[in-house]
N, C-alpha and C positions, 0 to 999 in steps of 0.2 A: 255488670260486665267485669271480669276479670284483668286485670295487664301483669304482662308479666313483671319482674323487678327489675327494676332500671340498667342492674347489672348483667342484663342476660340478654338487654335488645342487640341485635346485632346488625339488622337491616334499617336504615334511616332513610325516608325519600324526602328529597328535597324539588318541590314543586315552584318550577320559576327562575332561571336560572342566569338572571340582570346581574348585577354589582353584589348584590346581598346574596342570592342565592348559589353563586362562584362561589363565594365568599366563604358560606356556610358550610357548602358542599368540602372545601379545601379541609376546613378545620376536623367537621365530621372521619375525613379520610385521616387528617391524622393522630383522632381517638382511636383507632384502628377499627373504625368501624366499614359495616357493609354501606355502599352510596349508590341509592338509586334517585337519579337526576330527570325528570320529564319538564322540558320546554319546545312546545313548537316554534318557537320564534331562534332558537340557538342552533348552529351548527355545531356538533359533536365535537371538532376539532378544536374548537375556538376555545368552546368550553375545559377543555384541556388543556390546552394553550395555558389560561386564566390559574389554573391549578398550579399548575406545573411554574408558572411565576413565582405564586405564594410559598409554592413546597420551601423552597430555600430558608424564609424566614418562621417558618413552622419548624425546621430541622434546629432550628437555632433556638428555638422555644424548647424544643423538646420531642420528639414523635412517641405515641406511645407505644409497648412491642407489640410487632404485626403490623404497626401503620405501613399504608402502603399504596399509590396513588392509581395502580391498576384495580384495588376493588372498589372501582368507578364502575357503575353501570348507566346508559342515557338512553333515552325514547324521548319519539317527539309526541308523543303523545300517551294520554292516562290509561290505563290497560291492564289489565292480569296481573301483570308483575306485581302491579299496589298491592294487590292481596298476602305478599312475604312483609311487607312493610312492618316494621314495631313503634314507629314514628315517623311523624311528618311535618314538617318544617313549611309553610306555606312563603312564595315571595313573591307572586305574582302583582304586576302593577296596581299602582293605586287608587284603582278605581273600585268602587264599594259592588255595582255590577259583576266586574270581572269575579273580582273575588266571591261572590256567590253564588256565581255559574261556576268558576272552579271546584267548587265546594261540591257541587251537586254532582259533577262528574267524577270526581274521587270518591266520592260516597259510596257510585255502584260498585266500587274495585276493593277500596281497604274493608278492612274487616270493624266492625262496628265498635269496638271497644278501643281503638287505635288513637290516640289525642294527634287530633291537627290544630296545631302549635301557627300562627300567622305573624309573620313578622313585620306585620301593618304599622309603620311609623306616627297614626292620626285615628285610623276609626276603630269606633267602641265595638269589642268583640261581641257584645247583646245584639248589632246591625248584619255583622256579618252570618253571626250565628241563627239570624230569622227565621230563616225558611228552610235550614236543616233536618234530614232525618233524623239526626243524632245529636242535635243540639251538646248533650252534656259534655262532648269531649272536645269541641272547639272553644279555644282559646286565644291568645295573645301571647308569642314570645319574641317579644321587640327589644335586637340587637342595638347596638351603636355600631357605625360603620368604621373599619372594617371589621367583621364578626369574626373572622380569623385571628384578630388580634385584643380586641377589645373585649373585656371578660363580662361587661354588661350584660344580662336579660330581663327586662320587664315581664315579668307573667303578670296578666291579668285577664280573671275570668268575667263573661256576661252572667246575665241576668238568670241565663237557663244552663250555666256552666255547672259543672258538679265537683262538691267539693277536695273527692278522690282524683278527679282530673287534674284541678289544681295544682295539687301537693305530689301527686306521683311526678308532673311536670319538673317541679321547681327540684326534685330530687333528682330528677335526670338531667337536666342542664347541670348541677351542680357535682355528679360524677362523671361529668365529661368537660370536667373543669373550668365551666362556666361560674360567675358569679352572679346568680337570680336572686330578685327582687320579688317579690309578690305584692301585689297592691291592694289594699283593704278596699278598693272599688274600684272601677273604670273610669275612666276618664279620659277625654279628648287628648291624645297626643301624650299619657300617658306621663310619669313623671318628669324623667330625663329633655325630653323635647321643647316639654313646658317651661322649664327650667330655663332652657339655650333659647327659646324666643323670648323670653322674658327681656334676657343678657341683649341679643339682637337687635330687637324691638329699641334698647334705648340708645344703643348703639347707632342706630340708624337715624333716631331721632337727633343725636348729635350732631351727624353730620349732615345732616337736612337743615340746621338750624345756623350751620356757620361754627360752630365751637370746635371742630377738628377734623380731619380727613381721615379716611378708610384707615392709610397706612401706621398713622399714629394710634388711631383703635385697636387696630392689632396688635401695636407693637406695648401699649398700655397692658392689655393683657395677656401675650406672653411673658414679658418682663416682669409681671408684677402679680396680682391674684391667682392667674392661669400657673404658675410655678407651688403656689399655694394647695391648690385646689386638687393637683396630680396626689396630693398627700393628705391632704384633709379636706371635708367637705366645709359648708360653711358654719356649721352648726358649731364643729369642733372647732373653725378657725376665731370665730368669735368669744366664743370660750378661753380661748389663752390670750384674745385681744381684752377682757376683762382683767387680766393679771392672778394675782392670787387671789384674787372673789370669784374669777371664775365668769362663767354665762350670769349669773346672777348678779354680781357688778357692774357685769357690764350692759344687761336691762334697764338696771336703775339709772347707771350715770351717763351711758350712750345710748341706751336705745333712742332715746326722743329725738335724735337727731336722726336717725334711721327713717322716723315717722319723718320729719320735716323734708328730707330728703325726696320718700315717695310721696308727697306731695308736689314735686315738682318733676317727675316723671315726666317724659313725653309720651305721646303717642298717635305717633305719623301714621300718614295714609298712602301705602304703598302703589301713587299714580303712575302714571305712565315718566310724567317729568323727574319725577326721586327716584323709579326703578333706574331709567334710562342714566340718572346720576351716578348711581350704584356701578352699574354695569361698568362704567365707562372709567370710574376713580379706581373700578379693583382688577382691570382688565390692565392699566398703566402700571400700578403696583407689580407687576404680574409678567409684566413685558419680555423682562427676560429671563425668562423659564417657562418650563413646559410644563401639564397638569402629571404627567406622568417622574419627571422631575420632584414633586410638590409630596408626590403621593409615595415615593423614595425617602425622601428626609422624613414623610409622617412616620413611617413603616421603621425604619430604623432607629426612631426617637422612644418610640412607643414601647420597642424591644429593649430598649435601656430601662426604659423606667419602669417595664415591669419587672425586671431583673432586677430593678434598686427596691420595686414596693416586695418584692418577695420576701426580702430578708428586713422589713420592718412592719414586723404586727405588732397591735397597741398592745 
């Protein structure tokens, strides 16, 4: 099966249209591409609403010529239109079901050579892709929240992915100015996620154990690694924490302490008593502001640093 070249799609559906799939839908508009949006659970209006928020800090990114937030098109449901589609963006909730009857019902509308791209934050694209007519062109392209701001995408194909799906994918996120990943295999929650519960996971252990509260965990790493990490990953950050030896140095004469360290990892058992703790320590932190407040300072932070990481490549 044929697709056309990345450069030439001009219609993108975006199925789903929660937090991620607004989210998607905003940026897509202002690649200047065509957006066709189906959610039965969305009011039209709202949906726009959501846009029309983001547009401001997209204008401030950049729009590209012709972006333009009226080539929005919605249904609440999957239908004929799918069949102009050149890509599809999946967000529907995360349930491994949904997602497969989703799948079956856009099958009979897009046209069979079309990649549905799913922005499943956990399950392995080989699960969802099961019981598909077209297996080869369902994939994995798992944003970081917000996807209008955050140049992350995880592409990872299943078991019965095909390897022109792949790479045509990871080429069209990337001329619509995404930053994709491709993963040399599948994996539960995929890189990035694995990564931030790792982070979480000891985080939590922490403060389940007595050694420090929510708000100091926070403030440990924005202050400190999280300022690091906006610039270099760990790989690299380790590497210059070696000195002039480099990662190599710093194997031989730190790692072992790296190993003693995970050694004494925790790993709590998110009950009812340590959620209920959670809840309750980050809801006080919290107190006076509003999530919409929260999600303001993220949005205009994010717009900084990507403006500073632009004008420093290694």
């Amino acid at each position: 099966m044929t697709r056309p070249p990345v450069n030439d799609v001009q219609l993108v559906a975006v199925i789903g249209a929660g937090t991620i799939g607004a989210s998607w839908a905003a940026y897509f508009l202002a690649q200047a591409l065509d957006v066709l949006v189906i959610d039965p659970m969305r009011v039209e209006s709202d949906l726009r609403s959501d846009i029309a928020e983001a547009w401001p800090v997209l204008e401030r990114m950049g729009l590209a010529p012709g972006a333009d937030s009226d080539r929005l098109r919605f249904s609440p449901a999957i239908d004929n239109a799918l069949s102009t589609a050149d890509f599809i963006q999946e967000n529907v909730p995360e349930k491994l079901a949904v997602k497969r009857e989703t799948l079956r019902a856009l099958e009979k509308a897009a046209r069979p050579e079309v990649v549905v791209s799913s922005s499943t934050s956990s399950f392995l694209p080989s699960a969802i892709q099961a019981a598909a007519a077209h297996p080869g062109r369902v994939l994995v392209g798992h944003p970081f929240n917000p996807p209008h701001l955050i140049p992350l995408v995880e592409v990872a194909g299943g078991e019965q992915t095909s390897h022109d799906a792949l790479h045509w994918t990871v080429e069209f996120y990337d001329a619509v100015g995404k930053a994709p990943v491709l993963l040399k295999k599948e994996a539960v929650g995929h890189l990035a996620n694995r990564l931030t519960a790792a982070l979480f996971r000891e985080a939590v252990h922490l403060v389940a154990e007595g050694y420090t509260t929510v708000e100091d965990i926070d403030e440990v790493i924005t202050s400190g690694p999280g300022l690091r990490w906006a610039l270099q990953g760990p790989f690299a950050t380790y590497h210059l924490a070696g000195g002039r030896g480099g990662i190599a140095h710093y194997m031989r004469h730190i790692g072992p302490t790296q190993q003693d360290r995970w050694q004494t990892l925790g790993n709590p058992r998110l009950d009812e008593d340590l959620s209920a703790l959670i809840v309750r320590s980050v809801e006080a932190m919290l107190s006076h502001t509003s999530p919409a407040h929260l999600a303001s300072l993220r949005d205009e932070g994010l717009l900084e640093l990507l403006r500073l990481k632009s004008g420093q490549q290694p």
